[in-house]
N, C-alpha and C positions, 0 to 999 in steps of 0.2 A: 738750277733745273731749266731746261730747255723750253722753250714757250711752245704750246702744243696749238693749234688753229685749225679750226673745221667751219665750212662753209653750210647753216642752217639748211640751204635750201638745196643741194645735190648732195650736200656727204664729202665733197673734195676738201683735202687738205692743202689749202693756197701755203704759199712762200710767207714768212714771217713778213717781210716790206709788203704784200701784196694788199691793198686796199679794198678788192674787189675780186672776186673769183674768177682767174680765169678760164675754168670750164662751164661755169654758167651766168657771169657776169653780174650775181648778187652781190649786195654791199652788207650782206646780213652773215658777220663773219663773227666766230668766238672765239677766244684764247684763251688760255690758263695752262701751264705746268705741269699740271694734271687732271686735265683732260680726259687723258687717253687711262688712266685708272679710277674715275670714279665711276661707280655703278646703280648706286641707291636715287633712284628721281621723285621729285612730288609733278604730279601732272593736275593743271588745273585750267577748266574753258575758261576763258573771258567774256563774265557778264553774260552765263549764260542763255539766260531764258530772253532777254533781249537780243542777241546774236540770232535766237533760232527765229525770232519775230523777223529780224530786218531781214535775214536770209529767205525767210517765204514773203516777202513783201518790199523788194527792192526800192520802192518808192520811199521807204523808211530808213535809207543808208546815212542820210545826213543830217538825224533829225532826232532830237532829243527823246528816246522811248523810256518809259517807265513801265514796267509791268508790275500790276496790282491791281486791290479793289478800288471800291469807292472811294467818296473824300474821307469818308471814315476808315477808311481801311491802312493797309501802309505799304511802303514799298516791298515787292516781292524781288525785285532786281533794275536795274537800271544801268541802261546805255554811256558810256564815256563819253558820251556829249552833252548828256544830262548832268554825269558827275562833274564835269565842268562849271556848273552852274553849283555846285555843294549839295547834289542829290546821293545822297545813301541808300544802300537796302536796309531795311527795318524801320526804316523813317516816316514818322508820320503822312498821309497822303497829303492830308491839305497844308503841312509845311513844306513838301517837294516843292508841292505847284506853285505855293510862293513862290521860293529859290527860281525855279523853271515853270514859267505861266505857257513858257510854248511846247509842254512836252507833251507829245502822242501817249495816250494813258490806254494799255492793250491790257484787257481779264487776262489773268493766270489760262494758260493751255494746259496742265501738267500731264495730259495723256499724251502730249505730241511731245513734251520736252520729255519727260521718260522716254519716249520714241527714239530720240535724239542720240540719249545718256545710253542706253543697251549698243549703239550703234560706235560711239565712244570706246566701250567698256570691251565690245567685240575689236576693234580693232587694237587695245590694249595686248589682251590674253592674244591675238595672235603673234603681237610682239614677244611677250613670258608670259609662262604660267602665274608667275610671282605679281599677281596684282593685288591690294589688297583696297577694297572701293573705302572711301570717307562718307561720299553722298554720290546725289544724281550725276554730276559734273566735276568731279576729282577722285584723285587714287593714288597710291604710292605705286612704285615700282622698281621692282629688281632686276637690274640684270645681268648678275653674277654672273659666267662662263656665260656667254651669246656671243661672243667675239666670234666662233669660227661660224656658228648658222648663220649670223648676220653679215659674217665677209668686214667685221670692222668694228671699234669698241665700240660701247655703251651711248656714248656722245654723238658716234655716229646715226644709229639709228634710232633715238630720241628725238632728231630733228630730223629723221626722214619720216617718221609716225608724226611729227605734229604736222608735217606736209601733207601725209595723206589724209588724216583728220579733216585738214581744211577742205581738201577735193572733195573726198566721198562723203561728209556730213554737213560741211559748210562753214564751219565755227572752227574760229583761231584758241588754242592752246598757248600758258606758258609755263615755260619746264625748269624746273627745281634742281640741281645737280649737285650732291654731293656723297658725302659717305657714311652718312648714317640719316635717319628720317625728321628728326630735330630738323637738321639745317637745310635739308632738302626744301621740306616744308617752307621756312625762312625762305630759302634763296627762290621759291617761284614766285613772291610778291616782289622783288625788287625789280622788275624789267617790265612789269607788263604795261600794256598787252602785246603779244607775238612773242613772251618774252624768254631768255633761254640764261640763267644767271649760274654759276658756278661758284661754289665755298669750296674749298679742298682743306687740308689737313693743318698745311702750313699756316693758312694767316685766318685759320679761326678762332682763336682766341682773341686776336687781334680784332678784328673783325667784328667780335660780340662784345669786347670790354667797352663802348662808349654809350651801347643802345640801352634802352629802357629795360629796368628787370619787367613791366609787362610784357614783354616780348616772347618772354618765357612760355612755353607748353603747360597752363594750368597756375598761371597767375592771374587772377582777376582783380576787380577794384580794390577790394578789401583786405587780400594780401600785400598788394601794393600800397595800401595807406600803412600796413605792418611792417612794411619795409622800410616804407619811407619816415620813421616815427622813430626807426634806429640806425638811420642814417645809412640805408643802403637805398637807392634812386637809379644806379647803371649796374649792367653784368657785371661788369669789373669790380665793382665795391663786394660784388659776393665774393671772389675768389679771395678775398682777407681772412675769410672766414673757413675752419676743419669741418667736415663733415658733421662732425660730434655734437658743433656748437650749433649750427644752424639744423641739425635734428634736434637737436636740445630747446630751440629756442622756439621753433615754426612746426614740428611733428616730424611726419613722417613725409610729408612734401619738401624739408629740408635737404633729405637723400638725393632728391630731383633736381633741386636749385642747385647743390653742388655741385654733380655732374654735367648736368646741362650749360652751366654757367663754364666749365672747360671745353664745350663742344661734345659731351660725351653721351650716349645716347646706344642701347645696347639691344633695344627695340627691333626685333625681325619685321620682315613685311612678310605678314600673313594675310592670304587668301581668305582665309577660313576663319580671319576675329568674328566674333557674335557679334550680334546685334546688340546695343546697349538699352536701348531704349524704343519703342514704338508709339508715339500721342498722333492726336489730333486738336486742332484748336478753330476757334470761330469766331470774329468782331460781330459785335451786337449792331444792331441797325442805327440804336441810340443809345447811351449808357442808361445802367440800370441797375437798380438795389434788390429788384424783385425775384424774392428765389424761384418763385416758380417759371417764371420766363427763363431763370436760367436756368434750370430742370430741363425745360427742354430744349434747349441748345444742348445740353450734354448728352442726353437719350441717343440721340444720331452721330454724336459724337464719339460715343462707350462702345456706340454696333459696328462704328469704322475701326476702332482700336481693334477690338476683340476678331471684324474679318482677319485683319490684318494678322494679329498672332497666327489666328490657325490657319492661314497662307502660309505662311512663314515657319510653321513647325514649332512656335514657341510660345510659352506662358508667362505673366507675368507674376514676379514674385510682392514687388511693389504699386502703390497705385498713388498718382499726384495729382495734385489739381493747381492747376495754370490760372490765374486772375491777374488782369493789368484793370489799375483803375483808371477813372479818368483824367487825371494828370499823369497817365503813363508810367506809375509805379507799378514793379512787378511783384505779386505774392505766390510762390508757391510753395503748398500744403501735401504732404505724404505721407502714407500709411501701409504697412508690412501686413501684408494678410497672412493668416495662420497657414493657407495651403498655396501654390501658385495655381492660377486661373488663365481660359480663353474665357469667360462669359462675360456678355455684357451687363450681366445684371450684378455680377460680381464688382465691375467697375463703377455702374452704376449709382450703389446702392452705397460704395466706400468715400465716392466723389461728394453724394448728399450728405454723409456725417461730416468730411471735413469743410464742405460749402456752411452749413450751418453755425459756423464757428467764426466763418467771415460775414455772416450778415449782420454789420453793425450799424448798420446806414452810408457804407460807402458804395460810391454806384460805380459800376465795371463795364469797361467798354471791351472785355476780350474776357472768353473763358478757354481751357484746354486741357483734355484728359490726358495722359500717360502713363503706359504701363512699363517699368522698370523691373532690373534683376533681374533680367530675361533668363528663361531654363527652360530645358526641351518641352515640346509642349505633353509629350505623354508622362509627364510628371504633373499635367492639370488634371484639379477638380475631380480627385481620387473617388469612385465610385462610393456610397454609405456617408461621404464627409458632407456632399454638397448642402443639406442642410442647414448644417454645422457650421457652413463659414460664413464670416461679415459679408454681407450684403447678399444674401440668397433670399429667406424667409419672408413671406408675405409682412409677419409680425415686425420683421425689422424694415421692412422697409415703408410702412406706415410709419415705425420709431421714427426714420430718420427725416421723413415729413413731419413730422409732429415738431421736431427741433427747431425746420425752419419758420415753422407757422410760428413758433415761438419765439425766434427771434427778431423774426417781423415786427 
């Protein structure tokens, strides 16, 4: 198959020998095969919340930024220059600054970076309909039949939309390219940043046999100690295995590793997927055992969740509680309510019966509510029930103070 090449930054298709585009003299050239037939992209900023920092503050271009809180706090995101140093997001603060003693440390904006992310997501959907968002700052996208509105395939105008991203928002993108969302996904980490990486059909299998089965969509540590206990440690070692046996042996994630582990991925990009999950969370000033201090870290917690649902048109059918302690282990506790809820006092009141159950004298430096199961919200808090469920009733929510004075 013939090598296909498109020039990132005009859309020209230079000469195979051409080094350099000669209608716009970029060196930022792509190849692949098939190119000119893959359509499914993952689009994803780089390093967003610091990008949107040094773009409103040019004096920040060469300079290690970290966005987050305090020294208690953790990294909310961090600058490629910082990463250079082994700064992560999620990273403890005062281990970054270790790593990087010289990084500019900027509080979280997140009404200017959602600013940002609408701004994104609009120039997305004027690309296709077919977008379907992950978070603030990524999205899948389709774009089956755009060849004739865009004058050119899919490849083409995925790097003329991360061109204009960069003009009119500021913040560089990079673009995932293949044919189904699995490898899309995959393929936008291998280039960045600016980065533009292609899988195609042919050598994906190739391609996936040498990497880590945590690579996988929905492997975490734990299945990967399961994996690696029976002597499977790369994609390739899965494909030894039928369907049958690795449902047989792993559940119903089995069905996934199979497929996924051939490149196979049958996944639409939907506009329209729900929302999975809505929390909010909070680091303590200091850590702490005391439930009543964390009572009320969660009060304003429960009332952002609950805004949040009935924005959003939905209720939650589950409710969990979030605890990192202070050696940064994480617990979390969930509980099924008998009806789905927007109320804060609903989340409330379910947060304090399963908080009570962790006060055993371990002290916690991070708490965080969430409400799962998400379901329309006019399926909440069914008129005659509210009473009736966990965590409404005066009665109960003295119980569920009573448990933790008791556990104190």
């Amino acid at each position: 198959m013939a090598l296909v090449r498109l020039c990132r930054d005009c859309g020209a298709e230079p000469p195979e020998v051409a080094r350099r585009c000669a209608q716009c003299g970029s060196t930022r050239l792509v190849a692949h095969p098939e190119l000119g037939a893959l359509a499914i992209a993952h689009i994803d900023c780089d390093a967003f919340y610091a990008s949107i920092e040094k773009r409103d503050d040019p004096t920040l271009a060469d300079k290690p930024v970290i966005v987050g809180g305090g020294k208690r706090g953790v990294v909310a995101a961090c600058c490629y220059v910082a990463r250079l140093s082994g700064v992560r997001s999620a990273m403890p603060m005062f281990k970054a600054l270790r790593l990087c003693p010289d990084a500019v440390v900027i509080p979280p904006d997140m009404a200017k970076y959602k600013a940002a992310g609408r701004e994104v997501r609009r120039l997305m959907e004027e690309t296709t309909p077919l977008v379907q968002p992950l978070s603030i700052d990524e999205a899948f996208l389709d774009l089956t039949g755009t060849d004739i509105l865009h004058k050119g395939p899919p490849a083409r105008t995925l790097g003329l939309l991360a061109r204009r991203i960069e003009r009119e928002v500021g913040v560089t993108v990079s673009i995932g390219l293949s044919y189904n969302k699995f490898l899309a996904k995959i393929a936008s980490d291998l280039d960045k940043p600016r980065g533009f990486a292609v899988i195609g059909r042919a050598e994906a299998e190739s391609f996936l046999a040498p990497r880590p089965v945590g690579l996988l969509w929905g492997v975490g540590a734990a299945l990967q100690r399961r994996l690696a206990a029976d002597g499977i440690t790369t994609i390739g070692q899965l494909r030894a295995y039928r369907e049958q046996e690795l449902v047989g042996r792993y559940g119903s994630i089995g069905r996934r590793l199979y497929r996924f582990a051939r490149g196979e991925d049958d996944r639409r990009v939907d506009p329209d997927a729900p929302t999975k999950s809505i929390s909010s969370e909070t680091t303590f000033a200091q850590d702490t055992g005391d439930g009543a201090l964390i009572e009320a870290e969660l009060r304003p917690l429960c009332a952002k969740v609950a805004q949040r649902l009935v924005a959003a048109g939905l209720a939650g059918t589950t409710v969990t509680l979030k605890l990192k302690t202070a050696d940064f282990r994480i617990r979390t506790r969930a509980h099924r309510l008998d009806r789905p809820t927007q109320r804060a006092e609903v989340l409330l009141e379910t947060a304090l019966l399963l908080l009570a159950r962790e006060l055993d004298g371990t002290r916690f430096r991070l708490v965080g509510i969430g409400a799962d199961g998400l379901v329309p919200g006019r399926e909440a808090d069914p008129p005659g029930l509210f009473d009736q469920q966990l965590g409404l009733g005066s009665a109960s929510i003295s119980s569920s103070r009573a448990l933790i004075v008791k556990s104190l």
